[in-house]
Structure formats: structure tokens, C-alpha cells
FIBAFI-423785 format. One line per 2 residues: number of its first residue (from 1); their letters; for each residue x, y, z of C-alpha. Coordinates in Angstrom, 2 decimals, padded with zeros to 5 digits. Example, Ala and Ser with C-alpha at 12.3 -4.5 7.8 and 13.67 -1.06 7.14 Angstrom:
% residues 2
1> as> 012.30,-004.50,007.80 ~ 013.67,-001.06,007.14
% end
This chain:
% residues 373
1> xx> -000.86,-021.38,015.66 ~ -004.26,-023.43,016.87
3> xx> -007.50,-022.09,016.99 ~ -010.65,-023.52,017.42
5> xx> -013.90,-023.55,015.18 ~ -017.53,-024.80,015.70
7> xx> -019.10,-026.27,012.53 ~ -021.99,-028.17,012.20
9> xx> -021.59,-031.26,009.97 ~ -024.54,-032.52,007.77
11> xx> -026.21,-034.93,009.58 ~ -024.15,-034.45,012.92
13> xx> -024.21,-032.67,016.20 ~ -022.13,-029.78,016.83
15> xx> -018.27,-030.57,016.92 ~ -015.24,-028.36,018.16
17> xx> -012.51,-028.93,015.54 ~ -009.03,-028.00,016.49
19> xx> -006.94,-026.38,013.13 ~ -003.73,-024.77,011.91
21> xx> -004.17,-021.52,009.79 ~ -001.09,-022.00,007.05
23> xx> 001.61,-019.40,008.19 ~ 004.00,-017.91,005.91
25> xx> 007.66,-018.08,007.59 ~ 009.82,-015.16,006.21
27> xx> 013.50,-015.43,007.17 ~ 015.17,-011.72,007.54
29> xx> 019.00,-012.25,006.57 ~ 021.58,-009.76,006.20
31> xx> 025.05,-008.68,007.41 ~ 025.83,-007.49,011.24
33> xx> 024.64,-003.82,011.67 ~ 022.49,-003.23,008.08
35> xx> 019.15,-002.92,010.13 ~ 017.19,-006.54,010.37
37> xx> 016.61,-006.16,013.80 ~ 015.31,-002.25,013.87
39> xx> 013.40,-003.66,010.14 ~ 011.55,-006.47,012.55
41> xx> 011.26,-004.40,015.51 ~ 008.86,-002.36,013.14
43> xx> 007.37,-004.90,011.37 ~ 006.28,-006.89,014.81
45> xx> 004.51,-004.28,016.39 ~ 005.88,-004.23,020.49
47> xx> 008.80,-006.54,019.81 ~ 011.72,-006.18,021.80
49> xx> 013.93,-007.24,019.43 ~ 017.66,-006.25,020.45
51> xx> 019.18,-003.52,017.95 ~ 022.38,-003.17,019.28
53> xx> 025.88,-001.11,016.88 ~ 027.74,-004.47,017.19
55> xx> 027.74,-007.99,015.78 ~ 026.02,-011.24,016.57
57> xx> 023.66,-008.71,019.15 ~ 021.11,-011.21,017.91
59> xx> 022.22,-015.02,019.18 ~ 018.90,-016.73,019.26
61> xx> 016.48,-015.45,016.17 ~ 013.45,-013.32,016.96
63> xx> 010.33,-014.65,015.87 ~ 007.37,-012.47,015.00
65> xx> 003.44,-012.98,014.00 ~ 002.68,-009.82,011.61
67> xx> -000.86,-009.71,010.59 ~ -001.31,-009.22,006.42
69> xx> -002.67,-005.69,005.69 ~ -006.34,-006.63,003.66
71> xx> -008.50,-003.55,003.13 ~ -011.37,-006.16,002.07
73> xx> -011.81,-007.66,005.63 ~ -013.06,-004.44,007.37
75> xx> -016.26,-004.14,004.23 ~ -017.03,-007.98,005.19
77> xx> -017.08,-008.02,008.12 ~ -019.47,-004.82,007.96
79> xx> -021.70,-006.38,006.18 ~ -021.39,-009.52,008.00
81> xx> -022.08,-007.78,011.22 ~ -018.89,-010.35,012.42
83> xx> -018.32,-010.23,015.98 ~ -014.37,-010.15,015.00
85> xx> -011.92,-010.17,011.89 ~ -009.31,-012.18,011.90
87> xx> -006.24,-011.91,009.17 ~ -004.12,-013.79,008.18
89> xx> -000.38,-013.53,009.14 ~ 003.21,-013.89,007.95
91> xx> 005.96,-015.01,010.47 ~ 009.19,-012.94,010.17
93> xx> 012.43,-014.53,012.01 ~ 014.92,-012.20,012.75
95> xx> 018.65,-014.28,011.89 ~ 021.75,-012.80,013.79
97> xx> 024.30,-011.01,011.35 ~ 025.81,-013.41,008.85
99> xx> 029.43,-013.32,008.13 ~ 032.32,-014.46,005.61
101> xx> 032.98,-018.03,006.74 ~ 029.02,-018.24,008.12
103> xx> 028.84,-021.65,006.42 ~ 032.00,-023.04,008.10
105> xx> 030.69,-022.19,011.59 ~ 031.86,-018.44,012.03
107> xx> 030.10,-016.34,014.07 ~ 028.07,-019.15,015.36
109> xx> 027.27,-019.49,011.11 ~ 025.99,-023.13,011.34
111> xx> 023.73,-022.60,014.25 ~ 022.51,-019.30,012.18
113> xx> 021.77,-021.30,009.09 ~ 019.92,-023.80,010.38
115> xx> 017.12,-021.11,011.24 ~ 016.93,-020.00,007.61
117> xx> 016.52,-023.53,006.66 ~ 013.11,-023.55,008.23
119> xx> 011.36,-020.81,006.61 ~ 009.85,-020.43,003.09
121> xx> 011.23,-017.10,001.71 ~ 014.41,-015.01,002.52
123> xx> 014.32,-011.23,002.56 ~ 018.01,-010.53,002.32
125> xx> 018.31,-006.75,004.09 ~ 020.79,-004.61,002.48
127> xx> 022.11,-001.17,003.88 ~ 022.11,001.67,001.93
129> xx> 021.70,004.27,004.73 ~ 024.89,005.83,005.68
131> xx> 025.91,006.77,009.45 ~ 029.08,007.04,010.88
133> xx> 027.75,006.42,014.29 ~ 026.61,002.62,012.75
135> xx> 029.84,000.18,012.04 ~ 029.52,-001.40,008.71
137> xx> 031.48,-004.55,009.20 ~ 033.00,-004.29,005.77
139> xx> 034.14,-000.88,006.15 ~ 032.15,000.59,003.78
141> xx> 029.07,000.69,001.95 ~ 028.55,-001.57,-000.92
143> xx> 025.07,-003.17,-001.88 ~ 026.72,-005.37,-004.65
145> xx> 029.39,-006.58,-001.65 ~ 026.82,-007.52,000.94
147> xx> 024.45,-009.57,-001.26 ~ 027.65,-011.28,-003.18
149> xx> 028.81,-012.51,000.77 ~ 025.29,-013.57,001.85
151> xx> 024.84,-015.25,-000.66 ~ 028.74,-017.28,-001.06
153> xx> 027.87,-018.51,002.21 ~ 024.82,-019.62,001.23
155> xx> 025.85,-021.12,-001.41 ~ 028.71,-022.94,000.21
157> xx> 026.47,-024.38,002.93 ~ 024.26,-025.61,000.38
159> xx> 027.55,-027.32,-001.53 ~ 027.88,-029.27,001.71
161> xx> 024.92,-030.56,002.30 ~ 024.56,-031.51,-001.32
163> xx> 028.33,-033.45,-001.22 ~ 026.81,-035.29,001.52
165> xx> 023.60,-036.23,000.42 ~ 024.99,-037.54,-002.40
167> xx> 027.65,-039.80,-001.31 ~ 025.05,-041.05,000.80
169> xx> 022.49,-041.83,-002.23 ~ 025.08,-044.10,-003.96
171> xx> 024.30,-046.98,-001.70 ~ 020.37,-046.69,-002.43
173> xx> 021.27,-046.52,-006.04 ~ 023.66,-049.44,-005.95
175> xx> 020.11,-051.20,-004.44 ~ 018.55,-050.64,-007.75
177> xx> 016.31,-047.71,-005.96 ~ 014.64,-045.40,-009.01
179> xx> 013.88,-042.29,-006.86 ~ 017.91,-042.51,-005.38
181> xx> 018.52,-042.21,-009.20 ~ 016.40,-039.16,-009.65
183> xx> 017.29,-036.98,-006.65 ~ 021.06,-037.57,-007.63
185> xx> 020.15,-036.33,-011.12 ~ 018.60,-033.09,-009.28
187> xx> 022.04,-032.70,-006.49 ~ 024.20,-033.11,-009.70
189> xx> 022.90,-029.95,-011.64 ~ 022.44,-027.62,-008.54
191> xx> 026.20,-028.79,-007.39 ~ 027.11,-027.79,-011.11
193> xx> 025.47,-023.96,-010.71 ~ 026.37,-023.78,-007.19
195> xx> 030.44,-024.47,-008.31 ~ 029.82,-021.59,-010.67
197> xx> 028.80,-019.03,-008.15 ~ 024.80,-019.73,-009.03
199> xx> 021.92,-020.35,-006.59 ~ 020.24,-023.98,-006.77
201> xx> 017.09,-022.23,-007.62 ~ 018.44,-021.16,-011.38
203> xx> 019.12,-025.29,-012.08 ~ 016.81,-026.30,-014.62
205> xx> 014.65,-029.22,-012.36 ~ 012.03,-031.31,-013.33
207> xx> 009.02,-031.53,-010.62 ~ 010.11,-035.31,-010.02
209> xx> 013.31,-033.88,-008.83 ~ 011.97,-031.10,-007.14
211> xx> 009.79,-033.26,-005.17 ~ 012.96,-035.45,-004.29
213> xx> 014.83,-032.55,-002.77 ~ 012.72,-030.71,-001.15
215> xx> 013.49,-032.58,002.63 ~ 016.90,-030.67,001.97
217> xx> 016.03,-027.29,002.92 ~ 018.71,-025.85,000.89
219> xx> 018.87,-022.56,001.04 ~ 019.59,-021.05,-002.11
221> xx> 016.78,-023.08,-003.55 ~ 014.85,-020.71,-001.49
223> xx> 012.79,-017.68,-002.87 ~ 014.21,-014.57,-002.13
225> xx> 013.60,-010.74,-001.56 ~ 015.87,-008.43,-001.57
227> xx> 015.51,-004.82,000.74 ~ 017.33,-001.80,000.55
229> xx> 017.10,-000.14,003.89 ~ 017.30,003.50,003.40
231> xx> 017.54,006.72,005.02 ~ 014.34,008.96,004.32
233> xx> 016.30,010.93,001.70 ~ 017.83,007.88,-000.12
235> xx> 013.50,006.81,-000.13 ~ 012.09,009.16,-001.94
237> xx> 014.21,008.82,-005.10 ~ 015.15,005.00,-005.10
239> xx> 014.81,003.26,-008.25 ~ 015.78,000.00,-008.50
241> xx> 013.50,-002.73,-009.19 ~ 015.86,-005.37,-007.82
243> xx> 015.38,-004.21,-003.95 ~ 012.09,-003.06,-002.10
245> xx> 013.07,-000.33,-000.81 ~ 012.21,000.37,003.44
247> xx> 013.21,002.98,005.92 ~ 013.63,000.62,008.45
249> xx> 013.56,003.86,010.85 ~ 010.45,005.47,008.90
251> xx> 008.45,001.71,009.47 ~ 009.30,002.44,013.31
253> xx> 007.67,005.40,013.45 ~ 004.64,005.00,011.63
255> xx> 004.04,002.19,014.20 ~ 003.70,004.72,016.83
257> xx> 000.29,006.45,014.68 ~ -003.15,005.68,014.12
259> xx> -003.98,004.65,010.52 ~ -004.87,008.37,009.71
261> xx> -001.26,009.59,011.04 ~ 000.39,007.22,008.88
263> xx> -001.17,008.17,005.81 ~ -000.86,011.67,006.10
265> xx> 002.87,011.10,007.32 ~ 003.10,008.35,004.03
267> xx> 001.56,011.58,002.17 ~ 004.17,014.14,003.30
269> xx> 007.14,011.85,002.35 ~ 005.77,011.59,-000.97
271> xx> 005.23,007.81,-000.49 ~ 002.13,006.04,-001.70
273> xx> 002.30,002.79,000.74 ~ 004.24,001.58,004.02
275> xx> 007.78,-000.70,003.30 ~ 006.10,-003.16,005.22
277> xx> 003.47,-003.34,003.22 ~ 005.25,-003.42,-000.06
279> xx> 007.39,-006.22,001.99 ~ 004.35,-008.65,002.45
281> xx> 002.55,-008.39,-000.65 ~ 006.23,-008.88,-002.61
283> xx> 006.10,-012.14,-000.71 ~ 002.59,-012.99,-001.37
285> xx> 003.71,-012.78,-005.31 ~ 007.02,-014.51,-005.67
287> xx> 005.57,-017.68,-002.98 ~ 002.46,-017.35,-005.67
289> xx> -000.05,-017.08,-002.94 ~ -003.46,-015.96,-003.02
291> xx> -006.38,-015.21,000.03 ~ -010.04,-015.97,000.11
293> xx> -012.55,-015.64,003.26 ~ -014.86,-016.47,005.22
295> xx> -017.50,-014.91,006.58 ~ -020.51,-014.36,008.94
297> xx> -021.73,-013.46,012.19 ~ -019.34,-014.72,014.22
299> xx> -016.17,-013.96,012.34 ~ -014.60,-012.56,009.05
301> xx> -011.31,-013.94,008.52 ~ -008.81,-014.25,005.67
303> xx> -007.50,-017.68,004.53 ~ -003.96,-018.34,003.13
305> xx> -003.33,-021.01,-000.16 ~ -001.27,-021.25,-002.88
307> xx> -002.58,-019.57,-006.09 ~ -004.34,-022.98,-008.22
309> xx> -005.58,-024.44,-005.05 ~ -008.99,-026.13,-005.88
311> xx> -011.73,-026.28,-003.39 ~ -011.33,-029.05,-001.52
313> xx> -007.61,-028.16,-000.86 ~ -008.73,-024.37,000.15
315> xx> -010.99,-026.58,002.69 ~ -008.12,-028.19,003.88
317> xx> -006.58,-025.33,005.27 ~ -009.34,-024.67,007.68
319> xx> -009.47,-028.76,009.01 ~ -008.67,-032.26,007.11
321> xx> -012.07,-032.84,007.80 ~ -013.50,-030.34,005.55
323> xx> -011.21,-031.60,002.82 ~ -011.91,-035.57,003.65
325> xx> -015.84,-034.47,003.95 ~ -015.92,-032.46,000.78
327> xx> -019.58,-032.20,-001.01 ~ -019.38,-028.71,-002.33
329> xx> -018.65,-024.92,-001.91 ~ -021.18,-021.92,-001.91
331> xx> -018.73,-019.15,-003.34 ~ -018.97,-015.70,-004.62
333> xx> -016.75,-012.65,-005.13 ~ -015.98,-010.54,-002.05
335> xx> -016.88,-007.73,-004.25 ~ -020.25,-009.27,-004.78
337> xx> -021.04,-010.20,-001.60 ~ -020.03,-006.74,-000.17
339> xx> -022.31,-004.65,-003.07 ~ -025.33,-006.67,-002.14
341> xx> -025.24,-006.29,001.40 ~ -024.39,-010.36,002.09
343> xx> -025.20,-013.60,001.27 ~ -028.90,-012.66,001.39
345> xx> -028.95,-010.59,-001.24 ~ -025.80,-012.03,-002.76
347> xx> -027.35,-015.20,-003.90 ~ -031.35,-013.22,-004.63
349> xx> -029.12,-012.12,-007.84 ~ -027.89,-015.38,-008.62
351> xx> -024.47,-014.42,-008.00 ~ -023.63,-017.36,-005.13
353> xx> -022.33,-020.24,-007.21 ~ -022.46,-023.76,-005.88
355> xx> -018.74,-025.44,-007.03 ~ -017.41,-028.91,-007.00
357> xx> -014.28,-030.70,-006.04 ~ -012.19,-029.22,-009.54
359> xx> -013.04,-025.98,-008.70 ~ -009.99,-023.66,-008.70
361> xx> -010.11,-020.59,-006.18 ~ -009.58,-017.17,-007.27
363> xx> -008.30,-014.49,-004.90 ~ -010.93,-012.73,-003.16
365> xx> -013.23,-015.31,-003.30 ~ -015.65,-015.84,-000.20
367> xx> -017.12,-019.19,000.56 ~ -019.52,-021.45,002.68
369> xx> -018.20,-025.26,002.58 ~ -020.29,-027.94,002.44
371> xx> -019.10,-031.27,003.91 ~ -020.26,-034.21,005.54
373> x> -017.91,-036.81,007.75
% end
């Protein structure tokens, strides 16, 4: 997603830089007929996503922009007086139904899994609700079931690739190549849990390896999230910390109220916050990701980077230039800067610090870079 951004370098006249805001890309997985596409439907407000009481409905994946719920933009840009606030935003793809035999091409299973292979995160949609009117394609209802056949076919996909990859390392290795050596040290223990019925993410890597295999895109190296899609009753008492629990139905209504509507509709079901909600900040924690801002007249917008970033990095994600051009970063706590009415009388209290390039960003922090190319 490009936008553009007028800074004004030290020294120089005014450029138009061209950058890309970092996007989480959430891949929605689950069996035919457990709810993704009704669950994206309501997450992607005005999709047209086909939700259909039949398999493979969904042949080419949906794709979504959903903007991440921040209750700190609104008091910045307030105080800002910004023009607009932008948020940022998590991608959701919406993969057709996976089946037994997905990794060997059925049910178009090869084409499916080469969408999931693309993303970051997987939330793996299981149904809980029951309706007779709704085909469940193993016959019957069974949580355990669902995730144990997602994830064999995942897992058997991943064997594949690995199998390859390897034979085709031996040849670099025979070349006396060090880093063929390492990423077949790294294939050899996640083929050894994945031949057990284990995910590649529980094999005990080194970063060197990790770095090696990354290219991969195997998907049970992947982080993943697992949602029970409920009725409303099933809702109100779940309790299992495994699953986030969503009414894939109750998300699709409270798209159709104003923020007031939803909470007193959240209220009356006894609920304190919205599945898709719970849903984005669940991936914000397991990817380890943080936000910080910036802010002013013209806009207030949240920033996306992984949790240890330092400053010049967090610079990065707004233009290369502003991490090639680093000097230094005016920051201060969004709580700060919202008590004191702004940078004005933000930094009259000595609470604007000036940080260097080893700075490490904090969530919530709001800055003004300083750079010079």
C-alpha cells in the first residue's frame, strides 16, 4: 500500500517521498463450511466475500485491508488538531476450505497452499456453532478433528518441500558451501518433528538456521491463532484459552452500528470487547509487534514494528531515507504528549527526549525524526 509524505530534509528543499506502511498479512484457514468467509465478511467491512453451504465456494482467496482498532489516535489527533488519522492495518486473506489430501492437490489443495505461504500468521477457524441447515464436511462436530486435519496437511506439504530442498542442498554442500551445511542442519530437525506429527515451529533452531530457512515459507513454521466460531449462546460461557473465541454472525452485525450501538449491544451479551478485536490484538502479541505515532497538523497516524526495533529501524518504516539519513529522534509518551496539550507544552516540562541511533522504541511512543540525506 503506497502513500505519499512531504518532509523537509535539513538543509534541503521540500521532497515528495513515496513509502510502504509495513502490513500485517493474516491468513484465515479452516475446513469447508466452519465460517472463514462470513468471519472476513465481518472483519472487512463491505466485502463481498462469497459465503456459500458448500465447499471450495471460495476458489480465488479474498483479500481484505482491516484498519487496527487504537483508542490513542482519536486523543492525538485532538490535540494535534490533525487534518486526518490514519491507522494502521492488518491484511486478512480469506483461503478456500482445506481438505484431507489438501497437500497432494485435492480440492485445488496446492493452489490453496500457496496463498498461506505468503502471509505472516494463520488464524485457523474452527466451528463450534451447530446448525443443521450448515453441512459440516466431516459429518459432525469435532474441534479436536478439524485442527488435527488442517494441520496433517500442513504438515505434509511442509514434509515435501523440505525432502526437496534438501536433496537439492547436497550438491552445494558437496561444493564445500558452509551456509548449505547449516540450513540442512535446520530441514533435518523440522523433517524429524514433522515425521512425528509436530509443527516445524516446535524444532529447537538456532537464529543461523532460522535465517537460512526462512525463503521456505513453510507453513507450520508459521505463527498461529486458533478461533472458535460460536453461536451467541456457546459465547457467553466459552472458556478455553487455546481458541479466541468469535461469533462470526455477532461480528456481522455489530458492523451494521455506530460505535455506541456496538457497545451497548457488546454490553447486553455480557461481552466486554468485539471478536475482531480480540482477533487483532492476539496477533499483535504472538508476531511480537508494537505501534508508535506520529503526529501533527496534517496527520496522526499509527506506525507498525516489531517490538525491540531501535530508532533508526522505526524510521525505516516510514522511508529508507529516514533510516539512511538518521541524526536523531524527538520522542515522548503518547500519554505525555496528550496530558500537556502537544509538543508545546510537552517538551516546556522537559518531557520530549532527544534519542540516538540505539534507542529502542516502546509502544506508544510518539516521535519527530530528525534526518539529513
Amino acid at each position: 500500500m503506497d502513500f505519499i509524505i512531504r518532509v523537509y530534509p535539513r538543509g534541503k528543499s521540500v521532497f515528495e517521498y513515496q513509502f510502504k506502511i509495513f502490513i500485517m498479512k493474516i491468513a484465515i484457514v479452516g475446513l469447508p463450511n466452519v465460517g472463514k468467509s462470513t468471519l472476513f465478511n465481518a472483519l472487512v467491512k463491505g466485502s463481498k466475500a462469497e459465503a456459500a453451504n458448500y465447499p471450495f465456494c471460495t476458489i480465488e482467496p479474498n483479500v481484505g485491508i482491516v484498519e487496527v482498532p487504537d483508542e490513542r489516535l482519536a486523543p492525538l489527533g485532538e490535540i494535534s488538531h490533525s487534518k486526518k488519522i490514519v491507522p494502521t492495518v492488518v491484511e486478512f486473506v480469506d483461503i478456500a476450505g482445506l481438505v484431507r489430501g489438501a497437500s497432494k492437490g485435492e480440492g485445488l489443495g496446492n493452489q490453496f497452499l500457496s496463498h498461506i505461504r505468503e502471509c505472516d500468521a494463520i488464524a485457523l477457524v474452527v466451528r463450534f456453532f451447530v446448525d443443521d441447515n450448515v453441512v459440516h464436511v466431516g459429518g459432525k462436530i469435532d474441534p479436536k478433528d478439524d485442527i488435527s486435519t488442517i494441520e496433517t496437511e500442513l504438515q505434509l506439504a511442509d514434509m515435501a518441500t523440505v525432502d526437496k530442498r534438501i536433496y537439492n542442498l547436497d550438491r552445494d554442500i558437496k561444493s564445500g558451501s558452509k551456509d548449505a551445511k547449516v540450513e540442512k542442519s535446520a530441514l533435518e530437525k523440522i523433517l524429524r518433528q514433522l515425521s512425528d506429527g509436530k509443527n516445524a515451529r516446535t524444532a529447537d533452531l538456532s537464529d543461523d538456521e532460522m535465517a537460512t530457512i526462512k525463503s521456505l515459507g513453510l507453513l507450520t513454521l508459521k505463527p498461529v491463532l486458533y478461533i472458535a466460531n460460536c453461536s451467541e449462546n456457546q459465547l457467553k460461557d466459552f472458556n478455553d484459552d487455546k481458541f479466541i473465541s468469535i461469533s462470526a454472525n455477532i461480528e456481522a452485525e455489530l458492523n451494521e452500528l455506530t460505535e455506541e450501538e456496538k457497545r451497548e449491544y457488546l454490553d447486553e451479551l455480557g461481552i466486554s470487547d468485539s471478536g475482531i478485536n480480540k482477533l487483532i490484538k492476539a496477533a499483535y502479541s504472538m508476531l511480537n509487534l508494537i505501534t508508535y505515532f506520529t503526529s501533527g497538523e496534517k496527520e496522526t497516524r499509527a506506525w507498525t514494528i516489531p517490538a525491540g526495533a531501535t530508532a533508526p529501524h522505526a524510521a525505516g518504516v516510514i522511508h529508507t531515507d529516514f533510516q539512511r539519513g538518521f541524526i536523531a529522534a524527538d520522542v515522548v509518551s503518547w500519554q505525555d504528549l496528550y496530558a500537556h496539550g502537544g509538543w508545546t507544552g510537552a517538551r516546556s516540562q522537559g518531557l520530549v527526549r532527544t534519542e540516538g541511533k540505539n534507542y529502542i522504541f516502546r509502544d506508544g511512543d510518539t516521535v519527530i525524526f530528525k534526518f539529513n540525506v
